[in-house]
C-alpha positions in Angstrom: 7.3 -59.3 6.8 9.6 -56.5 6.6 7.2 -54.5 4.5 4.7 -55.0 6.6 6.8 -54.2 9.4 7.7 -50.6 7.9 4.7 -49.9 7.2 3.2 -49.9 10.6 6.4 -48.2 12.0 5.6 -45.2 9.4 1.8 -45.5 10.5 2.6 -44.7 14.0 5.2 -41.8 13.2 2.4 -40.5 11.3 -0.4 -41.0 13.8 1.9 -39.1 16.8 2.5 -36.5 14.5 -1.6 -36.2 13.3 -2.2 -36.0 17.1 0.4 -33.7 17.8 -1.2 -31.3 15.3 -4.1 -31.1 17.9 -1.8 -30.1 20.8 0.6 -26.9 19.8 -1.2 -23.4 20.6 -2.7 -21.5 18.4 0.5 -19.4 16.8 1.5 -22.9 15.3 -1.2 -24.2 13.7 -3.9 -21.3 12.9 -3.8 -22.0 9.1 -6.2 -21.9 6.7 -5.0 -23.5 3.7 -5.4 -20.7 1.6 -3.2 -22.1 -1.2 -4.1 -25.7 -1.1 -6.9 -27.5 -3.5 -10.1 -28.7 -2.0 -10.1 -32.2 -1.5 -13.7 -33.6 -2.3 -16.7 -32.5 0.1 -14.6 -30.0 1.4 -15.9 -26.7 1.3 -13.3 -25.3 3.1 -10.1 -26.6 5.0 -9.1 -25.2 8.3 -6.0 -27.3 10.3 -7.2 -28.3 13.7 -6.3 -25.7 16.5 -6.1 -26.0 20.7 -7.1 -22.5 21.1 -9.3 -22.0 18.2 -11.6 -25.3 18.3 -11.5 -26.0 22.1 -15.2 -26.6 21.3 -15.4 -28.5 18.5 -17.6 -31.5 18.7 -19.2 -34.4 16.9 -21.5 -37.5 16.8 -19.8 -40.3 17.6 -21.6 -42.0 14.6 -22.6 -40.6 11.4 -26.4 -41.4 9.8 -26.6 -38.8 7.3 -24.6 -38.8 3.9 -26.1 -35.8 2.3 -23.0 -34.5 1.5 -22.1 -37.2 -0.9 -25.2 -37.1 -2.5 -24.6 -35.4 -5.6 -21.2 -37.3 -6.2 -20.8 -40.7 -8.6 -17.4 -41.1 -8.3 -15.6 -42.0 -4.7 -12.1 -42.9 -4.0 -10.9 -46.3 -2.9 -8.0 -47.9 -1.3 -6.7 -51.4 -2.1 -7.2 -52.0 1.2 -11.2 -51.5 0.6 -11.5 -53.7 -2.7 -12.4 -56.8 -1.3 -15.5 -54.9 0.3 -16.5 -52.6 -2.6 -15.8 -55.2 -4.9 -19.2 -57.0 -3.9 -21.3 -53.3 -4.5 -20.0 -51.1 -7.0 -18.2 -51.0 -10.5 -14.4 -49.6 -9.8 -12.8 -47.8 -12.7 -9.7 -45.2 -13.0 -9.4 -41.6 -13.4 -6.7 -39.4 -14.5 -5.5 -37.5 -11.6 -2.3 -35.3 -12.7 0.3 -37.6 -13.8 -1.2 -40.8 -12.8 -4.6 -42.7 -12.0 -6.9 -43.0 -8.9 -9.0 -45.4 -8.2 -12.8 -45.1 -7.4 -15.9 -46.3 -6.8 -18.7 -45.7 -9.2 -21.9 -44.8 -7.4 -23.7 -43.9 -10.5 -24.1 -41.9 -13.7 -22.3 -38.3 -14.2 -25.0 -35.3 -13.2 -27.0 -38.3 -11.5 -25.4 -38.8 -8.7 -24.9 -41.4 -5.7 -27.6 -44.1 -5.8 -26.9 -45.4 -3.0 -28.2 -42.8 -0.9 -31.9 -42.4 -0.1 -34.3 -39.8 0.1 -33.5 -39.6 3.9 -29.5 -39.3 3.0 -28.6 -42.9 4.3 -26.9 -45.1 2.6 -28.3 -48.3 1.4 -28.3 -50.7 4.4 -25.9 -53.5 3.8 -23.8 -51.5 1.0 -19.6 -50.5 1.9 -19.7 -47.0 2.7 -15.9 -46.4 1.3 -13.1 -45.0 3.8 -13.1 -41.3 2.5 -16.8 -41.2 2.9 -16.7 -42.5 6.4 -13.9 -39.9 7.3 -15.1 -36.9 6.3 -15.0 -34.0 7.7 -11.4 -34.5 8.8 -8.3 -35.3 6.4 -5.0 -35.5 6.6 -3.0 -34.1 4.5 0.4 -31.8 3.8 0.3 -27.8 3.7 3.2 -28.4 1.3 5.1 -30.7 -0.4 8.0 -31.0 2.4 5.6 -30.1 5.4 4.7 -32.4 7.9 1.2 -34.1 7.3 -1.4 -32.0 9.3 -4.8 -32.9 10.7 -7.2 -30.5 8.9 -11.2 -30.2 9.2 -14.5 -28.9 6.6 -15.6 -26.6 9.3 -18.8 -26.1 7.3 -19.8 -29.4 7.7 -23.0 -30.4 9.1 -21.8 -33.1 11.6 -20.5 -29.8 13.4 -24.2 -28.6 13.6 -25.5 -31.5 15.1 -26.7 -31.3 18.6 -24.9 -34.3 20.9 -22.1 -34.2 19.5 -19.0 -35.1 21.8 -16.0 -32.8 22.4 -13.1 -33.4 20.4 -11.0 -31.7 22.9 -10.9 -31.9 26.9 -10.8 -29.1 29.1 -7.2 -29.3 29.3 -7.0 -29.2 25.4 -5.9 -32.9 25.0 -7.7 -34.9 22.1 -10.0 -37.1 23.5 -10.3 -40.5 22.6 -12.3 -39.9 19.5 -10.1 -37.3 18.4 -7.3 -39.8 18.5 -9.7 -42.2 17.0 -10.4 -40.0 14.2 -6.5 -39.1 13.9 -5.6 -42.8 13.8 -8.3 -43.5 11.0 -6.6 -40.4 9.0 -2.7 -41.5 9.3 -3.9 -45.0 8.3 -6.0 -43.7 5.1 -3.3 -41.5 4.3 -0.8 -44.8 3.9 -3.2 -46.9 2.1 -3.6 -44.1 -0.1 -0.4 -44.1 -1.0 0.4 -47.1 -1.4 -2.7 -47.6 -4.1 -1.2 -44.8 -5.9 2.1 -47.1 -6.3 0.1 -50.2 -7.5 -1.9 -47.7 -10.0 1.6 -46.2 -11.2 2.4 -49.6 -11.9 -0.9 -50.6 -13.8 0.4 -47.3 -15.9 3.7 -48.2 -16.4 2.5 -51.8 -17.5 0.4 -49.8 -20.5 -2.6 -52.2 -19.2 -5.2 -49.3 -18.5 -7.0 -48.0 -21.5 -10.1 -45.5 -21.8 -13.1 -47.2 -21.6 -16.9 -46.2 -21.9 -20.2 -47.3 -21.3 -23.2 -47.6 -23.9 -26.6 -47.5 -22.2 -29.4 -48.4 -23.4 -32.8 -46.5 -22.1 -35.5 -49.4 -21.1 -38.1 -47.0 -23.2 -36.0 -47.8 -26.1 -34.7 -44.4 -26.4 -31.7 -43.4 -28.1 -28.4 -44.7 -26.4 -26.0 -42.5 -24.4 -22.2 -43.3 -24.2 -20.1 -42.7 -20.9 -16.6 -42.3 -20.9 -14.0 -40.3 -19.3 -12.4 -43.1 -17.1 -9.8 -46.3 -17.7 -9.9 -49.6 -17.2 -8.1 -52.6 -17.6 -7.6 -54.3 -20.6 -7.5 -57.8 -20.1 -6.3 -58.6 -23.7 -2.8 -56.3 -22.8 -2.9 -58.1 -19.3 -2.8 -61.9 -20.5 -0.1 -60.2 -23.2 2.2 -59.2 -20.4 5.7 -60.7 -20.3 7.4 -62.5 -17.5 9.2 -59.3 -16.3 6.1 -57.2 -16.6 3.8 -59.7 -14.8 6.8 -60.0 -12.1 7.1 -56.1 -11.6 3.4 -56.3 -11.7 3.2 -58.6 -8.4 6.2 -56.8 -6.8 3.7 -53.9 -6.7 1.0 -55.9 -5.4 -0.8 -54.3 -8.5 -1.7 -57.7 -10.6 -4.5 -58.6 -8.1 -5.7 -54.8 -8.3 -5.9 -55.1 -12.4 -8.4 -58.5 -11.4 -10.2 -56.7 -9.0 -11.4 -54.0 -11.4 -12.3 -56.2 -13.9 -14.3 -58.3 -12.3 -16.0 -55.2 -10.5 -17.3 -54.5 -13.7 -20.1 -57.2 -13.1 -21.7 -54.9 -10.8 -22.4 -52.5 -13.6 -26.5 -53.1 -12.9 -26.1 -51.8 -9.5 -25.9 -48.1 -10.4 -28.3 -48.0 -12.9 -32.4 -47.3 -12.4 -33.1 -49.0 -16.1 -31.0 -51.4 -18.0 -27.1 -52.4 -17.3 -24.5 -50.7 -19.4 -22.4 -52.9 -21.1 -18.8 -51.9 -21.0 -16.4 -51.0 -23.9 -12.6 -49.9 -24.2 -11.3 -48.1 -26.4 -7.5 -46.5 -27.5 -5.7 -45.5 -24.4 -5.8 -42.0 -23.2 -3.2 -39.4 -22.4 -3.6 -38.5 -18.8 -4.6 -34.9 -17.8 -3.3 -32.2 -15.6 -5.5 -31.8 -12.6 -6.9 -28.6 -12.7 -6.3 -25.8 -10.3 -7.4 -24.8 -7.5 -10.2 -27.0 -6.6 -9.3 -30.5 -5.8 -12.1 -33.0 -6.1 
């Protein structure tokens, strides 16, 4: 309960201080982040100004997802596994010093399946969280700033005509711009929180590389697909009391099930045969590269 409790108190610190981001003039927050990676989708990342962006608008409900067309590989909360678990395979990647969690969508230089010719997503299918908030994130300029609510001003959704103001004549947010800045804060926590519970999974030495052997239905020669972790059952049942117990504490242990279980939806992203999945020697984590986040 008091977990729980903290948790919401740091939501709401987090989501006045997202909204505030929206109010200050133009001197405070005209930043382009210059020096900061580009989160995935983003073309470019400008923090939400009064003065600047008094006419910024947007649908009040997406229909197109063209701009996650081209990608396999989506990130995922632990808040979201329960719904993703019933539609896509979820693995690990090395992200810097620890592991992410995503969503695979399909094969690498393939893209998302799950998006149609029309760029809509298969009806019926999770759409995950970071899909569904683009083009807004939340995030900091710097490691000791505040967390700021920034923007892809390229983004279609800006082009689309009857879109709503984000900002009212007095330049308040409007209730979708504290909609959208309530969605953010909360992402940003959940995301947090999953990288803990994937620390963990690290620190338990219970993620390993794994690949995936697929076999062409034309009985072409099979291609192997690797470059991701996941859980190794074998290390998990091998666990001792203490590890299992630090495990829980993290709220990681139902996480570790989660993925490997997931893996059952392996036919899901593939147009011929299912893969079957393989692991293999555990990998040593890579530096993200710089600039360009992903």
């Amino acid at each position: 309960m008091k977990k729980r409790t903290r948790f919401f108190t740091r939501l709401t610190l987090l989501i006045a201080l997202l909204i505030a981001c929206a109010v200050p003039p133009a001197s405070t927050f005209a930043q382009t982040f210059m020096n900061t990676p580009r989160p995935l989708f983003f073309n470019d990342l400008v923090a939400l100004d009064t003065e600047q962006h008094r006419r910024l608008a947007l649908p009040a409900e997406r229909k197109h997802f063209g701009f996650a067309r081209g990608t396999h590989l989506l990130p995922l909360t632990f808040a979201e596994v329960g719904l993703a678990l019933k539609h896509y395979p979820l693995v690990f990647i090395a992200e810097g010093e620890t592991f992410a969690l995503v969503a695979l969508t399909g094969l690498p230089g393939q893209g998302n399946r799950f998006i149609d010719a029309q760029d809509e997503w298969t009806p019926g299918v999770y759409i995950p969280a970071y899909v569904r908030g683009y083009p807004f994130i939340a995030l900091r300029p710097s490691e000791k700033a505040d967390p700021v609510l920034a923007f892809d001003p390229s983004a279609a959704d800006f082009k689309t005509r009857g879109g709503k103001p984000l900002l009212g004549a007095d330049g308040q947010p409007t209730e979708q711009l504290k909609g959208i800045a309530a969605f953010q804060a909360e992402y940003r926590q959940l995301a947090e929180r999953t990288a803990v519970m994937t620390q963990a999974l690290k620190a338990a030495d219970v993620l390993e590389e794994g690949s995936l052997n697929l076999q062409p239905n034309n009985g072409g020669e099979a291609q192997q697909i690797g470059g991701f972790m996941v859980v190794s059952e074998q290390k998990l049942k091998a666990l001792s009391a203490d590890a299992l117990k630090k495990l829980m504490e993290a709220d990681a242990l139902g996480l570790a099930y989660a993925q490997l279980f997931s893996m059952g939806n392996l036919g899901n992203i593939f147009a011929t045969q299912p893969a079957t999945p393989t692991a293999t020697k555990p990998a040593t984590p890579k530096r993200a590269r710089k600039p360009k986040e992903g």
